[in-house]
C-alpha positions as CSV (number, residue, x, y, z in Angstrom):
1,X,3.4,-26.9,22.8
2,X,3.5,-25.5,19.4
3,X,0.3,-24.3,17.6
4,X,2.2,-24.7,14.4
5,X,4.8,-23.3,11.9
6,X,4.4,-19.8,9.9
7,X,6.5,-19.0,7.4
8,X,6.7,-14.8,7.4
9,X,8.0,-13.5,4.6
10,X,9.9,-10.3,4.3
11,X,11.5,-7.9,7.0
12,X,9.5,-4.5,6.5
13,X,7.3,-3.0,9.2
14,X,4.5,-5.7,9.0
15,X,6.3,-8.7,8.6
16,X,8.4,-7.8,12.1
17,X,5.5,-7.3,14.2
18,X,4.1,-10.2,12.6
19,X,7.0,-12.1,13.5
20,X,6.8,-11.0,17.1
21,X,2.8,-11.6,17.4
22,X,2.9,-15.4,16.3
23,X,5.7,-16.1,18.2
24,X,4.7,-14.5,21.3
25,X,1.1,-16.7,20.6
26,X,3.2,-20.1,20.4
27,X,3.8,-20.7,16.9
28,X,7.1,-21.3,15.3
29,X,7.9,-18.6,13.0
30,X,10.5,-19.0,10.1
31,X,11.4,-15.6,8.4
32,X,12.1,-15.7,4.1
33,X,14.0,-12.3,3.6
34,X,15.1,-12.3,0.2
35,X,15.8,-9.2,-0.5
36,X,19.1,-7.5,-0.8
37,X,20.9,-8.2,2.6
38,X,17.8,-8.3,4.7
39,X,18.5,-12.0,6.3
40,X,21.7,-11.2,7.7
41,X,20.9,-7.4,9.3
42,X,17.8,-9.3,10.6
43,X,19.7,-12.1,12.2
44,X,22.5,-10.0,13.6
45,X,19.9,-7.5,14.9
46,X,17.7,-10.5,16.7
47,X,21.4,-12.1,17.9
48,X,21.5,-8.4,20.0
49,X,17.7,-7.6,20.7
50,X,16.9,-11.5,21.5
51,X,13.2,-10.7,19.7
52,X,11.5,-8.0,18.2
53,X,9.2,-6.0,21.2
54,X,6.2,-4.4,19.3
55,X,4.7,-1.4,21.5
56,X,0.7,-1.6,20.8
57,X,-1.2,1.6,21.2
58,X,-4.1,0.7,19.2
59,X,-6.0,1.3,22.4
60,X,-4.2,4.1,24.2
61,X,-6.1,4.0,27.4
62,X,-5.0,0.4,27.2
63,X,-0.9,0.3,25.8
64,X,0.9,-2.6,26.4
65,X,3.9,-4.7,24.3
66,X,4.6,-8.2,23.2
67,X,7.9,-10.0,22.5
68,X,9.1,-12.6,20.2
69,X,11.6,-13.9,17.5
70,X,12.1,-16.4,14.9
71,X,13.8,-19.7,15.2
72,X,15.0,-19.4,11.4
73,X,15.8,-16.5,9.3
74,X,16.7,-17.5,5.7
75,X,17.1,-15.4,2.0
76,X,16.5,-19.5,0.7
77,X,12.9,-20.7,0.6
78,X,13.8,-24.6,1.0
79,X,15.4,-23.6,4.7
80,X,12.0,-22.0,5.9
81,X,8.8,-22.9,3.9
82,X,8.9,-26.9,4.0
83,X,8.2,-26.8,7.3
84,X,5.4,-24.2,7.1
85,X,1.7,-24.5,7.9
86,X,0.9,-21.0,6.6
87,X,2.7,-18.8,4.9
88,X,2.4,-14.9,5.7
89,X,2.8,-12.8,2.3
90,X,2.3,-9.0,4.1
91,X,4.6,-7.4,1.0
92,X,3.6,-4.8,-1.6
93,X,1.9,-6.7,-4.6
94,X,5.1,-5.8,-7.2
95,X,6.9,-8.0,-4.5
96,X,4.1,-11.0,-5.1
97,X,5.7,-12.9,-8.1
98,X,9.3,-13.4,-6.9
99,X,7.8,-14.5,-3.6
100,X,5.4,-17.4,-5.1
101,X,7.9,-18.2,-7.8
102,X,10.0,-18.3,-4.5
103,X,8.2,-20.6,-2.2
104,X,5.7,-22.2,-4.8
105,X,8.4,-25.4,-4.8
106,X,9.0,-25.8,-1.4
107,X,5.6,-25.4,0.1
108,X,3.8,-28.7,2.0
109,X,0.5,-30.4,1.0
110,X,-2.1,-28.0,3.1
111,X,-0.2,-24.9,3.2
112,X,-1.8,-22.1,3.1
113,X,-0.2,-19.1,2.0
114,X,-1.9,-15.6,3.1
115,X,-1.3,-12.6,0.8
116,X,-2.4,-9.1,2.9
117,X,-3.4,-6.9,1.0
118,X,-5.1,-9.3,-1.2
119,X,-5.4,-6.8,-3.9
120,X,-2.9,-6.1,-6.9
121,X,-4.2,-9.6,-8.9
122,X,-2.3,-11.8,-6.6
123,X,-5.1,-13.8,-7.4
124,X,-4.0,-14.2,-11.2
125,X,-0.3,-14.7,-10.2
126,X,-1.0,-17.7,-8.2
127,X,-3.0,-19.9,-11.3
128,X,0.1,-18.8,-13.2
129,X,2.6,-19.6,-11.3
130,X,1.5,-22.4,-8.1
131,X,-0.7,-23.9,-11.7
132,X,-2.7,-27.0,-10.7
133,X,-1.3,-27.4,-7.4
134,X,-3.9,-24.7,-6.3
135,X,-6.5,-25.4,-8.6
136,X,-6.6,-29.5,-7.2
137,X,-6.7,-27.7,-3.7
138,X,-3.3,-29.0,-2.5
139,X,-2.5,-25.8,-1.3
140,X,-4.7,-22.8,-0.3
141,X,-4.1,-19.4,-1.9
142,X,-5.8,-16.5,0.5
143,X,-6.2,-12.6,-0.6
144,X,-6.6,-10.9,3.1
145,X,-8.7,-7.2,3.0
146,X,-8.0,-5.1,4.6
147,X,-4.1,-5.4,5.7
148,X,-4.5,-5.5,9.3
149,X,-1.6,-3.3,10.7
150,X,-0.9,0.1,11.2
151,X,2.9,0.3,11.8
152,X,6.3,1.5,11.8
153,X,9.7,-0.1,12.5
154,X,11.5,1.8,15.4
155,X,14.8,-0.2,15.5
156,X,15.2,-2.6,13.0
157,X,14.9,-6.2,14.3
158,X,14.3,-4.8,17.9
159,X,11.5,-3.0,18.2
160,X,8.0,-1.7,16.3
161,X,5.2,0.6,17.1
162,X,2.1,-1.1,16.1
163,X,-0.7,2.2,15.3
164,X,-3.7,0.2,15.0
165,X,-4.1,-3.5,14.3
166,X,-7.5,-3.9,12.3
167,X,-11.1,-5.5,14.3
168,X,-12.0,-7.8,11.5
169,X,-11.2,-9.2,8.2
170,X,-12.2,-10.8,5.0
171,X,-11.0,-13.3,2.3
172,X,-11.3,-15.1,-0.4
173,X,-9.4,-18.3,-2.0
174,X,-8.4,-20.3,-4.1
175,X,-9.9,-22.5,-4.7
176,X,-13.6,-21.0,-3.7
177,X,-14.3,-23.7,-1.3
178,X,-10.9,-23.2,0.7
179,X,-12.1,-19.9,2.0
180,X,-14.2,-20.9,5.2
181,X,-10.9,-23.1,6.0
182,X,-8.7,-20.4,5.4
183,X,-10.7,-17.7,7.2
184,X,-10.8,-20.0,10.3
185,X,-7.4,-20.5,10.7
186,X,-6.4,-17.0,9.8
187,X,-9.1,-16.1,12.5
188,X,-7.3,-18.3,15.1
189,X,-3.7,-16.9,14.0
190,X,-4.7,-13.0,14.5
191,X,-7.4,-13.3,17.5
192,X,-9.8,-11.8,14.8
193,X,-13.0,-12.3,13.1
194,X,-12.3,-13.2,9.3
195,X,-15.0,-13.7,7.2
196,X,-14.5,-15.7,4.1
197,X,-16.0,-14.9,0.8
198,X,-17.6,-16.1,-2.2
199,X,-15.1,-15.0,-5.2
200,X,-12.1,-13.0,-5.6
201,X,-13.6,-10.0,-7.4
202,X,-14.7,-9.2,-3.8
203,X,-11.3,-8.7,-2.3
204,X,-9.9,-6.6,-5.6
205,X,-13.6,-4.1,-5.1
206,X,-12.9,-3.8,-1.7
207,X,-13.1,-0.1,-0.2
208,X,-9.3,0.2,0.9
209,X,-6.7,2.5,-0.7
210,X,-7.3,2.4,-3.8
211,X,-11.3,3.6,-3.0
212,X,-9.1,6.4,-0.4
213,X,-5.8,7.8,-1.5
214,X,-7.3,9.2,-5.3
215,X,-10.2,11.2,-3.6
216,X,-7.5,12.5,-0.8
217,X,-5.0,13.1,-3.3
218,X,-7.1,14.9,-5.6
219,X,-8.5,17.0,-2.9
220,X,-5.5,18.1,-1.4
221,X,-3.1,18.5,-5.4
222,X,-6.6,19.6,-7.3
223,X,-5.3,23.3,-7.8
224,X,-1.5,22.4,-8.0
225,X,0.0,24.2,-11.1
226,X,3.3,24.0,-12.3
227,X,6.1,25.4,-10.4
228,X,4.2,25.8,-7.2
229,X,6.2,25.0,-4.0
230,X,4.5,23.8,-0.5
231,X,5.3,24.9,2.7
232,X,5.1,21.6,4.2
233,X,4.3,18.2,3.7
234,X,0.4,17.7,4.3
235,X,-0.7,15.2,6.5
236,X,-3.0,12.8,5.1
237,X,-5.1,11.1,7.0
238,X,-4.8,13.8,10.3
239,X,-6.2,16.7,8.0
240,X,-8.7,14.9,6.4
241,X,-11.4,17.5,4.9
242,X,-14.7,17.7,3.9
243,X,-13.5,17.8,0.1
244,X,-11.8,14.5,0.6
245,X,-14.8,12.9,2.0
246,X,-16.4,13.9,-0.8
247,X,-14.4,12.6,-3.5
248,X,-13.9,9.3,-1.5
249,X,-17.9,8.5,-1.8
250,X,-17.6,9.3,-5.7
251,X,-15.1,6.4,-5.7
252,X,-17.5,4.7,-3.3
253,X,-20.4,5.0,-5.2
254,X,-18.9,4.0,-8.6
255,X,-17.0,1.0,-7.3
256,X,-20.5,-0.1,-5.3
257,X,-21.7,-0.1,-8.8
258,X,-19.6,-2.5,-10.2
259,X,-19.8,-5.1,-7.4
260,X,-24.0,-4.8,-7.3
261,X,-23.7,-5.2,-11.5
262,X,-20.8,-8.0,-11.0
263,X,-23.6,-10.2,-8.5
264,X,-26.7,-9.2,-10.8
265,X,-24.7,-10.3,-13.9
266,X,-23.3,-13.8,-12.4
267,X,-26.4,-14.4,-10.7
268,X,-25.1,-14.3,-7.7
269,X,-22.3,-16.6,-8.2
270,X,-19.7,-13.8,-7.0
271,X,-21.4,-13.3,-3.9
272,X,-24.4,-11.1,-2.4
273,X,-24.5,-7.1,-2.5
274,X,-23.8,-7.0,1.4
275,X,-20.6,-8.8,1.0
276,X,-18.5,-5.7,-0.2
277,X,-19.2,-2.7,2.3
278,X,-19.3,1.0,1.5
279,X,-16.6,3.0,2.4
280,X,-17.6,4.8,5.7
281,X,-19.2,1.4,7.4
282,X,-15.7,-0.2,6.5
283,X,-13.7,2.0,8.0
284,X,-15.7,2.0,11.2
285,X,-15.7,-1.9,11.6
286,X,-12.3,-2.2,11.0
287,X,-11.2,0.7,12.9
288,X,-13.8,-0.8,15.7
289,X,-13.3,1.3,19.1
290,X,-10.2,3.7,17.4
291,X,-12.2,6.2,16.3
292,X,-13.7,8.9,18.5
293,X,-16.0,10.4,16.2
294,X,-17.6,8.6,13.5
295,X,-20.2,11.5,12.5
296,X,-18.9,11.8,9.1
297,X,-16.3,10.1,6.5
């Protein structure tokens, strides 16, 4: 028996083992690939591999694999939304406009469409463009921190390597009061704890890349000067250095700020304090029995 319809969209590395997970769970899965000739490579590659395997290893004492496919693949919203419960958005956030101007016509009363990240002002796009459909609570807009997969295509349309696959999440929605909704059913879809939150402003302060990648980057380009050539390409997160940690709790620290003055200043409308975490508690909830030593950032 079905548990339901989702509608993933896209064909990059998340959306595949996305495809595969829901599937294999006992949901229908429809697939909107829009871009380019991604629709037709996906189906000809699925016709071949009969599903999409995704190899696991976030636990490597534990590795194991699980299978599954779409039963429609479409570049046209109307042949793969209508019929959706939820709607998977795991695309980067220049990608989010085309995709609700996309689906925003085709989607059924309830729906509820998940954006991961949830960052990138998805939240702005969707009272533009899905307009009082959303705000009426017809359908469910959800921002999704942090993305919850680690992963890489192996074959395209045959197989994945999942990394890591996140312990818990959190939301927001539109509107506010969807959220606990939302969380639940996103909680039921991923085998995960989501916790849903007050306002929006807690998804876009939340410490992922944008609180990561500047302090790394600077620590590892701070003395670049013009005309100087590297030896090799550095690894980022596998050499991760004291100087890095550093500048990533500067970021921390600052963007803390804003949240604590952002509750203070809306009385508390926004949320509580504790509902944005700092950077290194984050990173060892969501990386949640991954990580071997947790002494320091």
């Amino acid at each position: 028996m079905s548990k339901g319809t989702v509608c993933v969209c896209g064909a990059g590395n998340a959306s595949q083992v996305f495809i595969a997970l829901f599937a294999s769970q006992g949901y229908k899965v429809t697939v909107l690939a829009d871009f380019e000739d991604e629709a037709e490579r996906l189906e000809a590659a699925l016709e071949v591999s009969g599903g999409i395997t995704v190899t696991n290893r976030s636990d490597p004492e534990h590795i194991c694999t699980f299978k599954g496919g779409p039963v429609r693949v479409s570049k046209h919203a109307v042949d793969v939304v209508p019929q959706a419960d939820s709607v998977v958005i795991a695309l980067p956030s220049f990608a989010h406009k085309k995709i609700l101007m996309d689906v925003r016509d085709h989607l059924r009363s309830g729906a509820v469409l998940f954006v991961m990240p949830g960052q990138g002002g998805v939240d702005f796009l969707g009272r533009q463009i899905l307009g009082d459909r959303l705000l009426r609570g017809d359908v469910i807009l959800a921002g999704v921190m942090p993305m919850p997969l680690n992963c890489r295509i192996q074959k395209f349309g045959d197989s994945v390597d999942l990394a890591s696959i996140k312990h818990s999440y959190d939301l927001a929605a539109i509107p506010a009061e969807a959220a606990p909704q939302a969380a639940a059913m996103l909680s039921t879809m991923l085998g995960k704890e989501v916790r849903a939150l007050e306002h929006f402003i807690a998804v876009h302060l939340w410490p992922a890349n944008p609180n990561i990648h500047p302090g790394r980057l600077y620590a590892l380009f701070h003395e670049h000067v013009a005309g100087k050539v590297y030896e090799r390409n550095p690894l980022f997160y596998e050499e991760f250095d004291e100087l890095s940690a550093e500048w990533c709790q500067k970021i921390n620290d600052e963007r803390m700020a804003v949240w604590t003055a952002a509750v203070q200043q809306s009385g508390g409308a926004v949320g509580n304090v504790e509902d944005v975490p700092h950077l290194k508690p984050y990173i060892e909830s969501a990386y949640f029995g991954q990580i071997h030593d947790s002494s320091t950032l």
